[in-house]
Kinemage of the C-alpha trace (Angstrom):
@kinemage 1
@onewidth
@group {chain A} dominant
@subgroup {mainchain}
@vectorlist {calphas} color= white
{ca unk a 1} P 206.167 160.308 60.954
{ca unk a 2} L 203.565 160.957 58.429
{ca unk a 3} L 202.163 160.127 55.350
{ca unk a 4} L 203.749 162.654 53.088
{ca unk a 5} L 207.350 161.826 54.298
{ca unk a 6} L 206.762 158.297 53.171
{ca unk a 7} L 205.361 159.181 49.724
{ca unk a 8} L 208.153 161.307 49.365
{ca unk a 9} L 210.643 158.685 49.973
{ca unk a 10} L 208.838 156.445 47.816
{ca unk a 11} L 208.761 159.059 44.697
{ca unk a 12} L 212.550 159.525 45.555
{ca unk a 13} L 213.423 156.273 45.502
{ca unk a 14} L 211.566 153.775 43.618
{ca unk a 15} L 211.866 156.390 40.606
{ca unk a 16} L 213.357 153.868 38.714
{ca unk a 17} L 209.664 151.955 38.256
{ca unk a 18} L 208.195 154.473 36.385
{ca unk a 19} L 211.515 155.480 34.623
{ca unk a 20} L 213.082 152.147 33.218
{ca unk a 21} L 210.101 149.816 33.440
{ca unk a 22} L 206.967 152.064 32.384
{ca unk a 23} L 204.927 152.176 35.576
{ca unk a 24} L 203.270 155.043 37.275
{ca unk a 25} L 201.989 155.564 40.449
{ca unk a 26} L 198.306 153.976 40.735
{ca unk a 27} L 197.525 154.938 44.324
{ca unk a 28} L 198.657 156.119 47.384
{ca unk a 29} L 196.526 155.477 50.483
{ca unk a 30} L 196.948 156.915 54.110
{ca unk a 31} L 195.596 154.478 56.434
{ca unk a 32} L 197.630 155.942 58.857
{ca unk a 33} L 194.532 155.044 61.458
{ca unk a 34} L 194.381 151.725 60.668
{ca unk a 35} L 197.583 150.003 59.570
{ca unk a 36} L 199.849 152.462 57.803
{ca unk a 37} L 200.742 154.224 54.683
{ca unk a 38} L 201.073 152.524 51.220
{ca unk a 39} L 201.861 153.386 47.034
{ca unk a 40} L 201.077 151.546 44.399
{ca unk a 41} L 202.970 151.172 41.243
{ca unk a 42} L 201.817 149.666 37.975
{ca unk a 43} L 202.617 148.772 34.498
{ca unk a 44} L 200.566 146.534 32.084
{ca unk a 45} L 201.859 143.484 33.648
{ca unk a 46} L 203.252 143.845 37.284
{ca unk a 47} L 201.978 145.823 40.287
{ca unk a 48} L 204.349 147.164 43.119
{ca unk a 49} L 202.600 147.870 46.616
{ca unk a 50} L 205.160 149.268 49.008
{ca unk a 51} L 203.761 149.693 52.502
{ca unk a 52} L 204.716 150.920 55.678
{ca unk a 53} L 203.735 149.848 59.088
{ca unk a 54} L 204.601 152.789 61.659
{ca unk a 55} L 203.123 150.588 64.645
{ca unk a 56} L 205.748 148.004 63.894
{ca unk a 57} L 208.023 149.668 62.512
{ca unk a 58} L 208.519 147.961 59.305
{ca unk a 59} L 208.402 148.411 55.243
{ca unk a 60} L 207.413 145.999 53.078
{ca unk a 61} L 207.141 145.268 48.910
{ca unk a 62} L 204.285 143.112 47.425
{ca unk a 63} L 205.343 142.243 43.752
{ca unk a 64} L 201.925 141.423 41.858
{ca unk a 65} L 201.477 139.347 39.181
{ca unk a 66} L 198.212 141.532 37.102
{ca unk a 67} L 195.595 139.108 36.567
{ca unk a 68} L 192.780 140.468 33.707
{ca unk a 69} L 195.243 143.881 34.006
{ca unk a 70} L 193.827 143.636 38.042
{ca unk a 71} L 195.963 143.389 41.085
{ca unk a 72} L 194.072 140.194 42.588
{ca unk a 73} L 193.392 140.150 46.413
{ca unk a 74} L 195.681 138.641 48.501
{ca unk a 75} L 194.602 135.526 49.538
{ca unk a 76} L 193.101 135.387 53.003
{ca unk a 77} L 194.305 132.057 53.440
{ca unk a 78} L 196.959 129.527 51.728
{ca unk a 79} L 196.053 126.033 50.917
{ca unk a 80} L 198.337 123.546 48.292
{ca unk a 81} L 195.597 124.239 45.441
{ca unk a 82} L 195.702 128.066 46.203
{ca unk a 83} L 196.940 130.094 43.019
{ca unk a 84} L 199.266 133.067 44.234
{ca unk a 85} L 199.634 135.926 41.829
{ca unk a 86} L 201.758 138.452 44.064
{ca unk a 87} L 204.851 137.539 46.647
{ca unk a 88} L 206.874 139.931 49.123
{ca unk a 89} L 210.287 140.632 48.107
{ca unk a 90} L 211.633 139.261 51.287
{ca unk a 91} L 211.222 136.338 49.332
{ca unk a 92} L 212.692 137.122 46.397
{ca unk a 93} L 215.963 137.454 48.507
{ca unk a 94} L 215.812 134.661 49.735
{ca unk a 95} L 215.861 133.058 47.038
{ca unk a 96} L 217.991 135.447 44.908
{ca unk a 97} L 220.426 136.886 47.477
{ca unk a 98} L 220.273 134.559 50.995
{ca unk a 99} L 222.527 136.659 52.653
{ca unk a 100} L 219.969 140.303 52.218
{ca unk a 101} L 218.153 140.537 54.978
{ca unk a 102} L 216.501 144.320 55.713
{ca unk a 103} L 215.903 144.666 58.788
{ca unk a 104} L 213.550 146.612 60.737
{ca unk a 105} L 213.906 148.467 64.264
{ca unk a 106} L 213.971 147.306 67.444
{ca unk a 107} L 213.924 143.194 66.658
{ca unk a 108} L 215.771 142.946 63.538
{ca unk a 109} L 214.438 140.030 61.545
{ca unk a 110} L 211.464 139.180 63.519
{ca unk a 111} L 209.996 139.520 66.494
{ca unk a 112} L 211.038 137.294 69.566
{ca unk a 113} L 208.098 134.903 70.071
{ca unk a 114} L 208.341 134.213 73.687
{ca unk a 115} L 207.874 138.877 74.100
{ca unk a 116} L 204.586 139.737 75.491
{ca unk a 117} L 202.658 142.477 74.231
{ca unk a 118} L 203.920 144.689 76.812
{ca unk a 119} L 207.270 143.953 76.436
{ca unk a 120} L 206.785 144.745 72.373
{ca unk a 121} L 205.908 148.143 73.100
{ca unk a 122} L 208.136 149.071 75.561
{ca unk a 123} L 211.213 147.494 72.934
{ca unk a 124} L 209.408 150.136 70.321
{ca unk a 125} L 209.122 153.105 72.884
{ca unk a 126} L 213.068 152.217 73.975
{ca unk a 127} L 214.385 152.093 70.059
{ca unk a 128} L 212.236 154.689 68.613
{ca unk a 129} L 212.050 154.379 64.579
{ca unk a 130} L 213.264 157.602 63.066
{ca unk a 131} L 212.869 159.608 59.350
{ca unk a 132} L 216.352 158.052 58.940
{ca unk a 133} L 215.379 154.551 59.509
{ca unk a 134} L 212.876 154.996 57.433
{ca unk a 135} L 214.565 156.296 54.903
{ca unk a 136} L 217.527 153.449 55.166
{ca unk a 137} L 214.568 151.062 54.702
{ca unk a 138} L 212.366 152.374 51.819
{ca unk a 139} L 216.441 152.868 49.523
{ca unk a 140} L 217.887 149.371 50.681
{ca unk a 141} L 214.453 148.032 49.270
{ca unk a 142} L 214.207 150.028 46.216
{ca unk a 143} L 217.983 148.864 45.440
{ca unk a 144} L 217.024 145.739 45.929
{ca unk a 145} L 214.124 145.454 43.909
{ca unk a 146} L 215.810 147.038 41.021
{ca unk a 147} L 219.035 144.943 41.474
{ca unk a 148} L 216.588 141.277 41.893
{ca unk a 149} L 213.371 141.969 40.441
{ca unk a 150} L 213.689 143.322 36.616
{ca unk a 151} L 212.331 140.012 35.543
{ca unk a 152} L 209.357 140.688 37.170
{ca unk a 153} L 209.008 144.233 36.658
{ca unk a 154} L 209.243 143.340 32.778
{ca unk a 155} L 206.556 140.964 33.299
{ca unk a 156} L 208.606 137.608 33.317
{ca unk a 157} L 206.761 135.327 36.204
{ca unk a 158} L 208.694 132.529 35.833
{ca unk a 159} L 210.063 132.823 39.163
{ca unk a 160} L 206.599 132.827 41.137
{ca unk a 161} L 206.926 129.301 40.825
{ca unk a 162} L 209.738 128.979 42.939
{ca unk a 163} L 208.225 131.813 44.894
{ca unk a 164} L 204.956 129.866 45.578
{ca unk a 165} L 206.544 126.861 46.711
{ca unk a 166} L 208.387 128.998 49.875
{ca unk a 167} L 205.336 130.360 50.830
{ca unk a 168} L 203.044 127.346 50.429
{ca unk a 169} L 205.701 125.598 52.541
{ca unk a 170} L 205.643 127.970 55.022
{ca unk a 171} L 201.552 128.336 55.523
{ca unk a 172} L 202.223 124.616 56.124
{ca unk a 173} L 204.396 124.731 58.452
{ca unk a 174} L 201.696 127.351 60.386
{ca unk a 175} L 199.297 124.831 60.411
């Protein structure tokens, strides 16, 4: 799959951003090299980043919190004092709808952790991700995100609070 079927799917879908909450499309980068494909959507307040992973098979939503009208960088690494401005929407649903979980091809939620690297590919090779999966993923996000994340896309935070505290917990729980 390439770069141009994503964007597509992205201008298709997530429509809604620059429609109902006065964003527009800030970049789209093709890393395809590297680690994937990804566009950017921004308003005054709140950035969307919605990326896709072809070597893993898996799309993912970074809702940003503008800091100085600036999407900050992600945080290399999370400590309690850390100060998180932007949270995947994976979270969100957790918090907002337990029972959403989008899953990605061949391992579903995540990947098996006793799978060697070997045995990763070969599952990928096996269950080949196609335009259709895809395409199932990049909708059943962009539904989600419009059904769960107005707040945010209007520039009401008050749930990175709750946000920060599930993600704090877990770089704990890493440690």
């Amino acid at each position: 799959m390439n770069s141009e079927l994503f964007f597509k799917l992205c201008d298709r879908y997530f429509q809604f951003l620059l429609e109902k909450f006065g964003c527009r499309v800030v970049s789209r980068k093709d890393n395809s090299w590297r680690w994937g494909y990804e566009v950017t959507y921004q308003n005054s307040t709140t950035a969307v980043k919605i990326r896709y992973e072809p070597a893993d098979h898996y799309v993912f939503i970074l809702l940003c919190q503008l800091v100085n009208g600036k999407i900050p960088d992600y945080p290399v690494s999370i400590h309690r004092k850390t100060k998180l401005h932007q949270f995947y929407l994976d979270d969100l649903l957790v918090l907002r709808s337990p029972g959403t979980r989008i899953r990605s091809k061949p391992f579903g939620d995540t990947i098996p952790d006793d799978l060697s690297a070997k045995q990763i590919i070969e599952a990928c090779v096996a269950n080949p991700f196609t335009k259709h999966d895809l395409e199932h993923m990049v909708k059943t996000y962009a539904a989600a995100l419009r059904k769960h994340g107005a707040d945010i896309l209007r520039g009401d935070f008050t749930v990175f609070a709750q946000l920060e505290k599930i993600v704090k917990k877990r770089a704990e729980e890493r440690h």
